[in-house]
KEMARNU-811784 format. One record per residue (C-alpha): residue number from 1; residue in one letter; x, y, z. Coordinates in nm, 4 decimals. Example, Ala and Ser with C-alpha at 12.3 -4.5 7.8 and 13.67 -1.06 7.14 Angstrom:
! residues 2
 mifi padren        x        y        z
    1      a   1.2300  -0.4500   0.7800
    2      s   1.3670  -0.1060   0.7140
! end
This chain:
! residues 439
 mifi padren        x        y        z
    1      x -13.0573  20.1706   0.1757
    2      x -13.4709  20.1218   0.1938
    3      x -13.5939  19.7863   0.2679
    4      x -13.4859  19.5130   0.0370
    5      x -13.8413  19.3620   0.0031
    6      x -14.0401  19.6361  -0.0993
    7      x -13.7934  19.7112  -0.3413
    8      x -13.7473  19.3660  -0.5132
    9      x -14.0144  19.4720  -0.7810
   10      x -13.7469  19.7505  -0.8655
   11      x -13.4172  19.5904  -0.9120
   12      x -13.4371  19.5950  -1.2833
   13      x -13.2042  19.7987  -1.4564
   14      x -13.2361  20.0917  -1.7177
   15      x -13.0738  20.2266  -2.0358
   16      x -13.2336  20.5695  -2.0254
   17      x -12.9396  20.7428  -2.1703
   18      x -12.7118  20.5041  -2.2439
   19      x -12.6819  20.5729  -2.6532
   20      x -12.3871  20.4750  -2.7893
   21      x -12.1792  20.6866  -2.6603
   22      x -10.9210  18.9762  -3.3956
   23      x -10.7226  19.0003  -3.0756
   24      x -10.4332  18.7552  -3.0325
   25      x -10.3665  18.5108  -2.6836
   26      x -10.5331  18.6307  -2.3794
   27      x -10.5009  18.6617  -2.0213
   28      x -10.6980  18.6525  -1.7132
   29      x -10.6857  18.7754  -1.3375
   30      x -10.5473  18.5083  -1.1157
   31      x -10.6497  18.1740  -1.1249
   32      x -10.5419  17.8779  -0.9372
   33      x -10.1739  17.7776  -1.0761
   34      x -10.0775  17.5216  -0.8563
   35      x -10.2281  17.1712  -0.8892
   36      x -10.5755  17.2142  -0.7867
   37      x -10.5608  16.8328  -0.6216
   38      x -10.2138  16.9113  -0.4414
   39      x -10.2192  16.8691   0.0012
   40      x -10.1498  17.2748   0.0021
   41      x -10.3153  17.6094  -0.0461
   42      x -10.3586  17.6651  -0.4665
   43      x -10.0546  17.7652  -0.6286
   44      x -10.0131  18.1449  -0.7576
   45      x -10.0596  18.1518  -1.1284
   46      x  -9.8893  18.3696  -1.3857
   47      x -10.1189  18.5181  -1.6306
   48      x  -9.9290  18.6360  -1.9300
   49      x -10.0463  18.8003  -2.2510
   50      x -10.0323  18.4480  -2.4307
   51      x -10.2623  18.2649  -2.1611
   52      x -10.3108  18.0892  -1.8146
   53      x  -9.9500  17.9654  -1.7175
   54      x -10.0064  17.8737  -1.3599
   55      x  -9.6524  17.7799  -1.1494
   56      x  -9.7965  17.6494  -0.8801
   57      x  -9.6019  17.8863  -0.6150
   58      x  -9.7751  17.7807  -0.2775
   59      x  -9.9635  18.0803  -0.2372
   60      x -10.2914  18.0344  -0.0235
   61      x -10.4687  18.2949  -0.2469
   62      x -10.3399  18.1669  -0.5959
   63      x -10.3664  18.5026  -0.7661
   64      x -10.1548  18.6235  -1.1011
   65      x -10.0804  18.8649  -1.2672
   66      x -10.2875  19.0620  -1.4772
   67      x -10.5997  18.9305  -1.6768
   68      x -10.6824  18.7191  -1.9522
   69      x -13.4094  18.8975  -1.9833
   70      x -13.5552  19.0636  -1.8650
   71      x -13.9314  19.0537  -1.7233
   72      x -14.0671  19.1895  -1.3792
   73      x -13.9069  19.0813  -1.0838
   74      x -14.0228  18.7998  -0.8837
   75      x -14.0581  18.7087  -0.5201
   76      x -13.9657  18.3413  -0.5905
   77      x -14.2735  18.2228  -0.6029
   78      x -14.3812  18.3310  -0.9578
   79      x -14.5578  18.6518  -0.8730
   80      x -14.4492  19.0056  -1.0464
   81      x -14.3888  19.2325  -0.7383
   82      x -14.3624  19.5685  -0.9652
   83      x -14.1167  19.7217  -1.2077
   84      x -13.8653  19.9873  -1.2908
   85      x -13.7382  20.0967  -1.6287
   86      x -13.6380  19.7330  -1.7400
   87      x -13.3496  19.6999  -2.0233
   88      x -13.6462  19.6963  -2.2590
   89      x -13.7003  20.0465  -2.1453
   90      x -14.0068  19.9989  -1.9807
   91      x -14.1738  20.3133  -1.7679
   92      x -14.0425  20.3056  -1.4225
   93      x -14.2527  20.2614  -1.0973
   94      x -14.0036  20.4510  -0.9286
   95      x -14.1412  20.7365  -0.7602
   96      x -13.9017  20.9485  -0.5385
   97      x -13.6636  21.1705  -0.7762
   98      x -13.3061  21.0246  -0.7971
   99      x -13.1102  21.3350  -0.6168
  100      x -12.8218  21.2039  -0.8621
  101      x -12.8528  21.0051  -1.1426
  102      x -12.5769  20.8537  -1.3595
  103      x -12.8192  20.8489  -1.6688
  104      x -12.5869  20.5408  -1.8079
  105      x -12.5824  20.3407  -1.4797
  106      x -12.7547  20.0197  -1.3195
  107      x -13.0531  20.1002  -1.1753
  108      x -13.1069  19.9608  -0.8363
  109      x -13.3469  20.0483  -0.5833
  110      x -13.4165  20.3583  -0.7670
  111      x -13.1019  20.4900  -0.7897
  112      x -12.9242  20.5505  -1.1161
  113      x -12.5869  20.5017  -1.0267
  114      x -12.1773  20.4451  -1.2234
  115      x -12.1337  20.1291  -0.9984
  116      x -11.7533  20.1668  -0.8787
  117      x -11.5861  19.9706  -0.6390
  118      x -11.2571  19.6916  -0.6667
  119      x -11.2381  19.3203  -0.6965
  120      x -11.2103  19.1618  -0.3806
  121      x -11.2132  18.8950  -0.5039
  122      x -11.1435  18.6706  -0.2138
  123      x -10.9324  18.6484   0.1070
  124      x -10.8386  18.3086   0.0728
  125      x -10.8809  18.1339  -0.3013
  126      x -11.1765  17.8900  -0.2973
  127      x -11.2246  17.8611   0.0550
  128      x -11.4308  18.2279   0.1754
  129      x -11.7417  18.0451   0.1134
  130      x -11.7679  17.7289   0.2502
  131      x -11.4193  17.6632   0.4233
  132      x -11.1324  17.4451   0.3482
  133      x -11.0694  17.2539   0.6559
  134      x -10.7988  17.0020   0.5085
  135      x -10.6021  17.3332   0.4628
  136      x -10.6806  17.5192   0.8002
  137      x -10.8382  17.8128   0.6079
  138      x -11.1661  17.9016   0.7694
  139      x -11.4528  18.0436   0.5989
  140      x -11.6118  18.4445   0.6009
  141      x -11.8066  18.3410   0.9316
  142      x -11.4217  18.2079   1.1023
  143      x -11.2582  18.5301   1.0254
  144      x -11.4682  18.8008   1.0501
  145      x -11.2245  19.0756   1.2001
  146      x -10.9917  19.0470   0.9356
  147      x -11.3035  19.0449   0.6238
  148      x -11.4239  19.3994   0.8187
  149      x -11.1679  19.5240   0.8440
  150      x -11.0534  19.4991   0.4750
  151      x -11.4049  19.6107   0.4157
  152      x -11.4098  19.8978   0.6127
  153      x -11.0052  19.9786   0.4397
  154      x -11.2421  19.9534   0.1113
  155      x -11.5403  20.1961   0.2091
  156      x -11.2513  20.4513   0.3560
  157      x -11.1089  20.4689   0.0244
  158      x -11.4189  20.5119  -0.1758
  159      x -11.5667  20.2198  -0.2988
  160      x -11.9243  20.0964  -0.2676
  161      x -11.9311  19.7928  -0.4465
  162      x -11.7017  19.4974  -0.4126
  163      x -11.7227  19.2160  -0.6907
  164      x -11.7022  18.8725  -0.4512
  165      x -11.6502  18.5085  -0.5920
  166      x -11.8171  18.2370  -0.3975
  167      x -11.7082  17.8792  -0.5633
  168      x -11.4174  17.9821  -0.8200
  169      x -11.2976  17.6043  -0.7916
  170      x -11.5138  17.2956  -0.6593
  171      x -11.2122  17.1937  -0.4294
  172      x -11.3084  17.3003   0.0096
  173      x -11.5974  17.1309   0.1638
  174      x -11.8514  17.4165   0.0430
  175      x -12.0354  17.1894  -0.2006
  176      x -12.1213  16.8632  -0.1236
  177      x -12.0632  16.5537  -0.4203
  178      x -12.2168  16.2182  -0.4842
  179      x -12.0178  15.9798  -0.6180
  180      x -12.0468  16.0618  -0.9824
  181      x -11.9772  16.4375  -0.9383
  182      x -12.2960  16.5640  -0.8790
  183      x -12.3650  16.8749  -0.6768
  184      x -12.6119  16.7736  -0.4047
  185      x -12.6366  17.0693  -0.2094
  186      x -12.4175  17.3262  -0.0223
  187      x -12.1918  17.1983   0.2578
  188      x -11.9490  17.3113   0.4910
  189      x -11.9820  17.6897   0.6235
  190      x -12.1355  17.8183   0.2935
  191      x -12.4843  17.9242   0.4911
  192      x -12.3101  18.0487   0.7432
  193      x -12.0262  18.2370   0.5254
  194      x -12.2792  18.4231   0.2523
  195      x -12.4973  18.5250   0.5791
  196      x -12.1360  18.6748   0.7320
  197      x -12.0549  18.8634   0.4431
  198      x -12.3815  19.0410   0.4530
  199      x -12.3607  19.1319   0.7659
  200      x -11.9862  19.2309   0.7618
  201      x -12.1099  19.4190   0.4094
  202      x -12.3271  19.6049   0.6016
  203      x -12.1329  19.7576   0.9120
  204      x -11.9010  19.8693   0.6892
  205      x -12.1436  20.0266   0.5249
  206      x -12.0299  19.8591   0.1615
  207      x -12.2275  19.6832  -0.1362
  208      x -12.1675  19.3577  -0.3015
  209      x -12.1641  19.2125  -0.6114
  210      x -12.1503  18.7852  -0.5973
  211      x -11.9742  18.5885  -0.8241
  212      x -12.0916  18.2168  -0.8474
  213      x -11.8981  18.0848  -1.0298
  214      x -11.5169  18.0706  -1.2818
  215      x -11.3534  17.9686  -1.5486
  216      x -11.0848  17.8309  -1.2813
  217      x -11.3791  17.5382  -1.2208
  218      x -11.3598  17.3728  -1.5568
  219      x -11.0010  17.2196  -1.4431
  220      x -11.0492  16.8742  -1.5210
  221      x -11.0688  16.6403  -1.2099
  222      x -10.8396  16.5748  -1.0236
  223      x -10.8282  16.3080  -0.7089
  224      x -10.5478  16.2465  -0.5048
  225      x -10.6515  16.1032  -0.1583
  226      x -10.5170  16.0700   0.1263
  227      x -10.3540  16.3982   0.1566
  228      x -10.4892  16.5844  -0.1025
  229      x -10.8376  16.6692  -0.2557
  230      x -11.1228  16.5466  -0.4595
  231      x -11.1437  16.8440  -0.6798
  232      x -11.4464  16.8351  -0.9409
  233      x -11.4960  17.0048  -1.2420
  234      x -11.7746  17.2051  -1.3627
  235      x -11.7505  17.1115  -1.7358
  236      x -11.9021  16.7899  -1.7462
  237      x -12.1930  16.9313  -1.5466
  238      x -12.2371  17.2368  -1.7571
  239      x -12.2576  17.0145  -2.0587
  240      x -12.5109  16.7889  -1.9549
  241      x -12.8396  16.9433  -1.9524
  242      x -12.9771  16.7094  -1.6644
  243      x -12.6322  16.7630  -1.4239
  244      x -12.6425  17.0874  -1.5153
  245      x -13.0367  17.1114  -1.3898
  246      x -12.8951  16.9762  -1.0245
  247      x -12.6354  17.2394  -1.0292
  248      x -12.9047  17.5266  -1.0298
  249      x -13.1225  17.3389  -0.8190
  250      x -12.8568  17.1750  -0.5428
  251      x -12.6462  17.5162  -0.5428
  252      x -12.7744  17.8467  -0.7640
  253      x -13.0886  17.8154  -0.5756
  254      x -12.9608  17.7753  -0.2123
  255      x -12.7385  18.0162  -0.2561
  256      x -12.9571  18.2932  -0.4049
  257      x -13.2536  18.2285  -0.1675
  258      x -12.9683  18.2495   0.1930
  259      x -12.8936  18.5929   0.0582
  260      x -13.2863  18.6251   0.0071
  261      x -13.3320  18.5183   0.3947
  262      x -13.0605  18.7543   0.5287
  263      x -13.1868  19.0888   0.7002
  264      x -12.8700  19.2632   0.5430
  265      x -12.9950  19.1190   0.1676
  266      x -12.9763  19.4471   0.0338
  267      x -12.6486  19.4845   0.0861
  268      x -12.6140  19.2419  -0.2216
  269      x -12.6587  19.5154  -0.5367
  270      x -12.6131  19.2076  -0.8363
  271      x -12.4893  18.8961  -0.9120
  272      x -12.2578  18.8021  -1.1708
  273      x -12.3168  18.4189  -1.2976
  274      x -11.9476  18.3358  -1.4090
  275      x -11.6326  18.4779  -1.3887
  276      x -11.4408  18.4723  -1.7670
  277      x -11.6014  18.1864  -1.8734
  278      x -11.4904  18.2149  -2.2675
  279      x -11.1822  18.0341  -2.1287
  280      x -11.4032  17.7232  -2.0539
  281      x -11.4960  17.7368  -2.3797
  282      x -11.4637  17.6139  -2.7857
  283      x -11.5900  17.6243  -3.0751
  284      x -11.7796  17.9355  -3.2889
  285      x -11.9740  18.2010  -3.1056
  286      x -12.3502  18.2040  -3.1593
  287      x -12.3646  18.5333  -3.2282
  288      x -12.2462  18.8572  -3.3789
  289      x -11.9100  18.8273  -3.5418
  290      x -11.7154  18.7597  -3.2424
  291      x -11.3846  18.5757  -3.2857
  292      x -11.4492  18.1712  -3.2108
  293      x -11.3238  18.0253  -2.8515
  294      x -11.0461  17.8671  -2.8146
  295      x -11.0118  17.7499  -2.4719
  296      x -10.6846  17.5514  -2.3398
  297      x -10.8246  17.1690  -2.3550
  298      x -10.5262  17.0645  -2.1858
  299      x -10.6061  17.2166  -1.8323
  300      x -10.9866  17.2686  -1.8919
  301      x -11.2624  17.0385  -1.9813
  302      x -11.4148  17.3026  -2.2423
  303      x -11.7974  17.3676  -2.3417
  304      x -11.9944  17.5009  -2.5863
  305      x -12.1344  17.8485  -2.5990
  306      x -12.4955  17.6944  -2.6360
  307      x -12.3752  17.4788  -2.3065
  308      x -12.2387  17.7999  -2.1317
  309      x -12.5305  18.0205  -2.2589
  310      x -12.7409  17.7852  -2.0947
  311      x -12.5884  17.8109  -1.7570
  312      x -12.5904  18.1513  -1.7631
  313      x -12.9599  18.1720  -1.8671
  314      x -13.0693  17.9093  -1.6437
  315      x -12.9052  18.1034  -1.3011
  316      x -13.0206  18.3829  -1.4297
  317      x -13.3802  18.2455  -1.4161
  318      x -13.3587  18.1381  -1.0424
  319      x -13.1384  18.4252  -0.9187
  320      x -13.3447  18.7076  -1.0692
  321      x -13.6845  18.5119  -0.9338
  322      x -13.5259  18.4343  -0.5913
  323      x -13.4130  18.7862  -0.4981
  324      x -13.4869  19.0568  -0.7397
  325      x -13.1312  19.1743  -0.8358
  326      x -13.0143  19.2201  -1.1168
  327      x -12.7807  18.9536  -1.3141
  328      x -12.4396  19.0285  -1.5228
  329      x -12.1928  18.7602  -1.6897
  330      x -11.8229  18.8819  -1.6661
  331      x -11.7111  18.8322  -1.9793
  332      x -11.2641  18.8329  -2.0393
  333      x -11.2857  19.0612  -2.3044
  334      x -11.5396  19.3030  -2.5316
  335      x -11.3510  19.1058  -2.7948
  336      x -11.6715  18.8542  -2.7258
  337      x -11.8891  19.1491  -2.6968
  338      x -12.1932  18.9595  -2.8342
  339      x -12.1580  18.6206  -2.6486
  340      x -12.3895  18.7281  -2.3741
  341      x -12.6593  18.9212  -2.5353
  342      x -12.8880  18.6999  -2.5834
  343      x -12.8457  18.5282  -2.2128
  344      x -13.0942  18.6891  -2.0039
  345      x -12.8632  18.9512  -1.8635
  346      x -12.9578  19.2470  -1.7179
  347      x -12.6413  19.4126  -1.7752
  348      x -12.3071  19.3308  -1.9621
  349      x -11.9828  19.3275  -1.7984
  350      x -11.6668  19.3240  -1.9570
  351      x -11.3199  19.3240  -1.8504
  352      x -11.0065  19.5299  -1.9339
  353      x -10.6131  19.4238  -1.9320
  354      x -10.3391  19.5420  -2.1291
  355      x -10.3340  19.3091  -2.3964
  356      x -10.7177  19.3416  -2.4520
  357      x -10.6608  19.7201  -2.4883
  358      x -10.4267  19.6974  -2.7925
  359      x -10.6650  19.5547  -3.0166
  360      x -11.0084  19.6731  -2.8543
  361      x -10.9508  19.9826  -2.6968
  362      x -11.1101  20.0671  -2.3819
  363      x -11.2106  20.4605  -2.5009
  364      x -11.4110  20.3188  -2.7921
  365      x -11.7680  20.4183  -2.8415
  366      x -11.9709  20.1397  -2.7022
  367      x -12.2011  20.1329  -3.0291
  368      x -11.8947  20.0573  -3.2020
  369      x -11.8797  19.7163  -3.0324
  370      x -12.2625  19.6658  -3.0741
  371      x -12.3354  19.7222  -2.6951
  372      x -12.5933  20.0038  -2.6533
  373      x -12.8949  19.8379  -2.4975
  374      x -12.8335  19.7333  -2.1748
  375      x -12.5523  19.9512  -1.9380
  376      x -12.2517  19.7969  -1.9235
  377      x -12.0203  19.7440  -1.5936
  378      x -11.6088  19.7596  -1.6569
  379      x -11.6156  19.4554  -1.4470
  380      x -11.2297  19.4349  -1.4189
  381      x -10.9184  19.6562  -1.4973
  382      x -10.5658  19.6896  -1.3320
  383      x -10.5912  19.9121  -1.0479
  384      x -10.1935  20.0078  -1.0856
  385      x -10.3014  20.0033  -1.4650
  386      x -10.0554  19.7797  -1.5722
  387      x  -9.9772  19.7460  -1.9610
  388      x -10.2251  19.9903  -2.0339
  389      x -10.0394  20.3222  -2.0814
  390      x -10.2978  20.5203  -1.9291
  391      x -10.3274  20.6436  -1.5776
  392      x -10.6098  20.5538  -1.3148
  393      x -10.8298  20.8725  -1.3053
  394      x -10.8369  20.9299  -1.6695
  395      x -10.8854  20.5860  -1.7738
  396      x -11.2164  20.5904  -1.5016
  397      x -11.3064  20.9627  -1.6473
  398      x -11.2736  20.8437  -2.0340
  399      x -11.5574  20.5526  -1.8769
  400      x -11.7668  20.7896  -1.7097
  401      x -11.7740  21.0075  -1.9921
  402      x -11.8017  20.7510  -2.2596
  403      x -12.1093  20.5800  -2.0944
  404      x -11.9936  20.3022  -1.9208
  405      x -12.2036  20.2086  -1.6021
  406      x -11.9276  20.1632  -1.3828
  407      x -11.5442  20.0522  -1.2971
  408      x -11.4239  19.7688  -1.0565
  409      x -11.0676  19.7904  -1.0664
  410      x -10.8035  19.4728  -0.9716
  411      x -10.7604  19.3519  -0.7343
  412      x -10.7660  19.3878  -0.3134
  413      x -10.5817  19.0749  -0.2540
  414      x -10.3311  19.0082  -0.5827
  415      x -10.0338  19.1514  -0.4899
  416      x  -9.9033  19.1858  -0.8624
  417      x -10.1607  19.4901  -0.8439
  418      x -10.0881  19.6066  -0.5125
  419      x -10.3906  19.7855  -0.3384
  420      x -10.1949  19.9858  -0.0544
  421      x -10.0211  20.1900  -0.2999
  422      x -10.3173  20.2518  -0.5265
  423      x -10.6060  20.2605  -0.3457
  424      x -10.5809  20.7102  -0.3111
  425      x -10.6244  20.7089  -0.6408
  426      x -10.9640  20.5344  -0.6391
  427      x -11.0838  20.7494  -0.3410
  428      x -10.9590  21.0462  -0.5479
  429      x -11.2633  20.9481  -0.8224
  430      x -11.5165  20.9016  -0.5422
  431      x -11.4550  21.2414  -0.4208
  432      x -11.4719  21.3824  -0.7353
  433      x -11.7869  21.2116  -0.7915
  434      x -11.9275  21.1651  -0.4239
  435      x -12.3119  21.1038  -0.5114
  436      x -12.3220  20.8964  -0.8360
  437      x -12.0958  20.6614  -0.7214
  438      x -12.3064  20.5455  -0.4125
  439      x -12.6298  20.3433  -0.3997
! end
C-alpha cells in the first residue's frame, strides 16, 4: 500500500464502467437483545423475518440471526490535495496503470478494485472501541493476540477488507456524557483501541472498513445504577440539530482525525457512517419512490430521514475532509435504494438477507433499482447463505458479473452464520479472482 498522505487527494471513487448492469417486515444482523441497561454482557437477539425480537440470552457479543458528495479531497484543513475520477466522473490524476482493474469497483489509492472481505463486526458487542470495564471486557488495545489472530484467520482465507463497528450502542466508557446526554468527547480506550486496530490491520496484512455508528443506538435510555449502566441514545441527539453538531464535533471528528494520526492510516480503505439506520427511522422517504419507514417506536426513539440524512451528510463532511477516504451509509435493504443518494456518499451500500431477496432480488440489474452512478458495495449477506436459496460462489459471481463493487459476507463472530465452516468458500472466490479483490 503507497503512503497514505500522498494519496489522500486520490481516495475518491469512480463509476467508469459501472452502467447499469413493497417488501413486507424486515430483519437485521444482530443487535443487542438483552436489556441494553442490564449488570451483564448484551443479550443475543433473534432477528426474524418480521423484525428485531431481541431475548436477551446473556451473550457477551449479542449477535442474531440473520438481517433485517463529492468534491476533492481535503487534508482537514480546507485545502484540495488532488483528485481521482470522482462519482461525478471527473478525469483521474492517477498516473501508474491499474495492473487489474474491477471497472465497477471503489477506487482507492488508484486501484480499481470488487472490495470483498466479511463483517467482523466486533469481538465483543459495544465494547472493541473504548472498553467496558463494569463488564471486564477490555478494549482492541487489551486483547490484541486474540484481534490478530482472527485477523490473520481472515487474510488466510481471502479477505482484504473487514467492515468494523466502533460505537453500535452508547453503553462502555468509550464516549464520555454530560449530564443531559451530550457527547463531550471520546473516553475510555477509544484512542488507544482505533490506533490498535490499525496496527493489528496492518501485520496481518488486512484492510478496514469503520463503522461509526447503528441502528442498535437509537434504544431509548435506559439508567439503572448501581449495577448496571447509563446507556444513552442517539435519537434525541440526531434530531436536534445543535446536539447533533456536538456529536460530529465531540466524536466524528476525534475519531476520524486518530485514524488520520496513525502511521498504519492506510490500512483504513472507507468508512461507513451508520449501520441500518432505516430502523431508527419514520415517516416518508425524501426521495424516489421508496416504501415509507416504519421503525419499532417501542424499542427505538425514531427520526426523520431529513434528521438521519443530516447525520449522514454532516460525518460525511468531517470524515471525507479529515482523512481522504471515501464514505458509504449501510443501508438494510435496496428496498430504500434512494434514501442515501442525495447524502454526500461516495458509494452506496446495501445489504442482503433472505427475506429482502424475495421481493428485491439480489441478481437484478442495478439500473432497475435506480442505482447506476456511484459503485455500490453488497455491504452484508449470509455467509452460510441462509434463506436465500442460492449458494456462496454463485451468489458472489452473479455480483461480480452484474456490477456490484464488492461483497462482505456475515458475519466472523455470529455464530447463527458460522465462519469456521464457511470461510473455504470465500477463499475459493479470492483465488479465483486473486488481483481484483486486493487493494
Amino acid at each position: 500500500m503507497r503512503n497514505w498522505l500522498s494519496l489522500v487527494g486520490v481516495l475518491q471513487l469512480t463509476t467508469a464502467g459501472l452502467g447499469c448492469g413493497d417488501g413486507t417486515g424486515y430483519g437485521g444482523e444482530g443487535g443487542a437483545g438483552g436489556d441494553p441497561a442490564d449488570s451483564g454482557p448484551t443479550g443475543s437477539g433473534s432477528w426474524g423475518t418480521t423484525g428485531p425480537t431481541g431475548t436477551g440470552a446473556g451473550s457477551p457479543t449479542g449477535t442474531g440471526a440473520g438481517s433485517p458528495t463529492g468534491g476533492p479531497a481535503s487534508t482537514g484543513s480546507g485545502d484540495p490535495v488532488g483528485s481521482s475520477t470522482s462519482s461525478g466522473g471527473e478525469p483521474s490524476a492517477c498516473t501508474d496503470e491499474d495492473a487489474c482493474p474491477f471497472d465497477a469497483g471503489v477506487e482507492i489509492a488508484c486501484r480499481l478494485r470488487f472490495m470483498y472481505g466479511v463483517n467482523y463486526a466486533w469481538r465483543d458487542f459495544g465494547a472493541d472501541f473504548g472498553g467496558q470495564s463494569r463488564w471486564s471486557q477490555a478494549g482492541i488495545s487489551g486483547k490484541r493476540s486474540q484481534v490478530l489472530a482472527d485477523l490473520q484467520d481472515m487474510r488466510e482465507s481471502g479477505v482484504d477488507v473487514v467492515r468494523w463497528w466502533i460505537y453500535p450502542r452508547f453503553y462502555g466508557d468509550q464516549i464520555a456524557f454530560d449530564g443531559q446526554g451530550n457527547p463531550t468527547g471520546l473516553g475510555g480506550t477509544s484512542k488507544q483501541d482505533i490506533l490498535a486496530a490499525l496496527e493489528l490491520a496492518d501485520q496481518a496484512q488486512i484492510n478496514v472498513m469503520f463503522t461509526l455508528f447503528s441502528f442498535d443506538g437509537f434504544h431509548k435510555t435506559s439508567h439503572n445504577p448501581p449495577d448496571g449502566l447509563s446507556v444513552w441514545s442517539m435519537g434525541p441527539i440526531v434530531a436536534d440539530a445543535g446536539r447533533r453538531a456536538r456529536l460530529i464535533e465531540n466524536v466524528v471528528r476525534p475519531i476520524a482525525q486518530t485514524v488520520a494520526s496513525s502511521p498504519h492510516r492506510s490500512r483504513m480503505l472507507a468508512w461507513d457512517v451508520i449501520n441500518e439506520p432505516e430502523w431508527a427511522m419514520t415517516g416518508p422517504s425524501l426521495h424516489g419512490g421508496d416504501p415509507p419507514f416504519e421503525g419499532d417506536s417501542s424499542k427505538f426513539d425514531l427520526v426523520t430521514h431529513q434528521q438521519m440524512e443530516a447525520l449522514a451528510k454532516e460525518s460525511a463532511a468531517v470524515l471525507r475532509g479529515e482523512t481522504g477516504a471515501p464514505v458509504s451509509v449501510g443501508s438494510a435493504a435496496i428496498k430504500w435504494g434512494q434514501a442515501w443518494t442525495k447524502s454526500d456518499v461516495d458509494f452506496y451500500q446495501v445489504h442482503m438477507y433472505g427475506w429482502v431477496n424475495d421481493y428485491f432480488p439480489y441478481n437484478k440489474p442495478l439500473s432497475e433499482y435506480g442505482l447506476t452512478d456511484k459503485p455500490v458495495v453488497m455491504g452484508e449477506f449470509p455467509i452460510n447463505m441462509a434463506d436465500m436459496d442460492v449458494g456462496y460462489d454463485k451468489f458472489v459471481s452473479d455480483l461480480y458479473n452484474i456490477g456490484y463493487a464488492g461483497a462482505l459476507s456475515w458475519s466472523i463472530t455470529d455464530g447463527n452464520f458460522p465462519w469456521s465452516s464457511h470461510k473455504t468458500a470465500v477463499k475459493a472466490f479470492a483465488d479465483q479472482h486473486p488481483c481484483e479483490t486486493r487493494y
